[in-house]
C-alpha positions as CSV (number, residue, x, y, z in Angstrom):
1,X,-12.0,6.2,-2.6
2,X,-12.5,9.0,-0.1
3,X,-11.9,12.5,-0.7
4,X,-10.1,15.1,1.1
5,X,-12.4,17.4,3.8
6,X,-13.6,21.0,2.8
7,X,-13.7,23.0,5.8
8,X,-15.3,26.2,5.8
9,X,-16.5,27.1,9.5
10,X,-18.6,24.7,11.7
11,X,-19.3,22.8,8.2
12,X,-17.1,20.1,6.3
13,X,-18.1,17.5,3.9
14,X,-16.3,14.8,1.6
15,X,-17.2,12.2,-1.4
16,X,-16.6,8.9,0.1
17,X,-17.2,6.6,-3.4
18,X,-20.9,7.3,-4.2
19,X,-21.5,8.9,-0.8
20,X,-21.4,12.5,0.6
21,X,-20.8,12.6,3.8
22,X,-21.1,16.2,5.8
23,X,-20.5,17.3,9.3
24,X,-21.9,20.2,11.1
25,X,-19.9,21.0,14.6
26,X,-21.6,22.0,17.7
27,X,-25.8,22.0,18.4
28,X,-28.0,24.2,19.1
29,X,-31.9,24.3,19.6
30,X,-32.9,25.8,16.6
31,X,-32.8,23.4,13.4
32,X,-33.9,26.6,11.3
33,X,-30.1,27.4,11.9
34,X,-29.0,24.4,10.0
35,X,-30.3,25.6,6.3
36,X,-28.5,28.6,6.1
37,X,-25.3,27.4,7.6
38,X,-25.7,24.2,5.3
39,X,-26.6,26.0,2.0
40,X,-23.8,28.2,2.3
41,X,-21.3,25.7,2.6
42,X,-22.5,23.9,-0.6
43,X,-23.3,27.5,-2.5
44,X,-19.4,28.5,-1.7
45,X,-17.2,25.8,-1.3
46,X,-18.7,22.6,-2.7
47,X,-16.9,21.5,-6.0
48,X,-17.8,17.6,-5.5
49,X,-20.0,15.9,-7.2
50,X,-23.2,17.8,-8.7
51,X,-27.1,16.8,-8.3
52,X,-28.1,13.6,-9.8
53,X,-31.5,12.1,-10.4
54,X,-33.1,8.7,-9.0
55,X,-33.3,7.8,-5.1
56,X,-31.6,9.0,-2.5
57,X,-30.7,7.1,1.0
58,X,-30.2,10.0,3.4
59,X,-28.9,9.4,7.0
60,X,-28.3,12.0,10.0
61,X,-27.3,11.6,13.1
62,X,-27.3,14.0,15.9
63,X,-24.4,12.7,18.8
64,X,-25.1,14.9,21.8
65,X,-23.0,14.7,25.1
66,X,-25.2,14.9,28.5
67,X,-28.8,15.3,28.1
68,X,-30.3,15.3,24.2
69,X,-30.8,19.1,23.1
70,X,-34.9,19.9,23.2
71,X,-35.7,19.8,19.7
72,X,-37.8,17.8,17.0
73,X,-35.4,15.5,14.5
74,X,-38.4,15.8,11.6
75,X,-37.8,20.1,11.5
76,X,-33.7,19.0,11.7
77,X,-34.1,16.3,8.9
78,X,-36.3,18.8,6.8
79,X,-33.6,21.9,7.3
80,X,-31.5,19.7,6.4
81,X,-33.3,18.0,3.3
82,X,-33.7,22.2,2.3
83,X,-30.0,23.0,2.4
84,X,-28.4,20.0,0.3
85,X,-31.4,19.9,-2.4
86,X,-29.9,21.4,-5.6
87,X,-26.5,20.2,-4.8
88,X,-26.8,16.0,-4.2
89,X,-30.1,15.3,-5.6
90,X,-32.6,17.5,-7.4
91,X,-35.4,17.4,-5.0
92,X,-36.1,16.1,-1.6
93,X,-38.6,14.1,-3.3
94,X,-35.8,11.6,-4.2
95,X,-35.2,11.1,-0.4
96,X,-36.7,7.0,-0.8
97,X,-35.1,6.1,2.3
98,X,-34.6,8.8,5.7
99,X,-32.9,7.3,8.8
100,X,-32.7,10.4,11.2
101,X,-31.1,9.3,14.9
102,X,-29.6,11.1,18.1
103,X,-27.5,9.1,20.6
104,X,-24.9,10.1,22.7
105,X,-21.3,10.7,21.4
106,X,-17.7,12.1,22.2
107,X,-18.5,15.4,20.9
108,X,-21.5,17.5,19.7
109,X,-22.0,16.9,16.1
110,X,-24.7,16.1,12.9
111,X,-23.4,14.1,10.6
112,X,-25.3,14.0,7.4
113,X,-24.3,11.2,4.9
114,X,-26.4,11.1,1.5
115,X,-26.1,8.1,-1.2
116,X,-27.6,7.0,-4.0
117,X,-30.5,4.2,-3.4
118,X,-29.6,0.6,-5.0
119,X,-32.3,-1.1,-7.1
120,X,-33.8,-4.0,-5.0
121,X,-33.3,-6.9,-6.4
């Protein structure tokens, strides 16, 4: 079952069964401007589902059109990491599994899509 999108700005997000899955429009340099924009979002207008304990699979993307923007994915994953903590898992500690990628797409985007981790087995 997928939700409906909240929209509030350059931010939406969306349950997707156990997953969350948010977007963030446009790029920019600075991955410090992610946490603030992020946090808000899920401090105002979240109402999904609330933090949960065990592991968490955590996969962003960054789709860029023309050249890659200069900047480091491991400061984007952490800002990131920062801004959804407290709202789909406790602590970024829970994080078992981080994919973080940037490849070309249509339009300039991160897309953020957090789940809990399956027991091997």
């Amino acid at each position: 079952m997928t939700g409906d999108w909240i929209v509030s700005g350059k931010v939406r997000a969306r349950e997707e069964g156990d997953a969350v899955v948010i977007m963030i429009d446009g790029l920019t340099t600075q991955a410090k401007y992610y946490k603030p924009l992020v946090y808000e979002f899920f401090r105002k207008e979240w109402r999904g589902s609330r933090p949960a304990y065990g592991d968490y699979v955590v996969e962003i993307v960054m789709e860029h059109i023309g050249d890659p923007p200069w900047m480091d994915l491991d400061n984007l994953a952490k800002a990131l990491l920062d801004a959804i903590k407290g709202y789909l898992f406790h602590d970024d500690a829970q994080v078992a599994r981080l994919l973080v990628e940037r490849r070309p797409g249509e339009r300039e985007r991160i897309t953020i899509r957090a789940f809990p981790r399956q027991p091997s087995g």
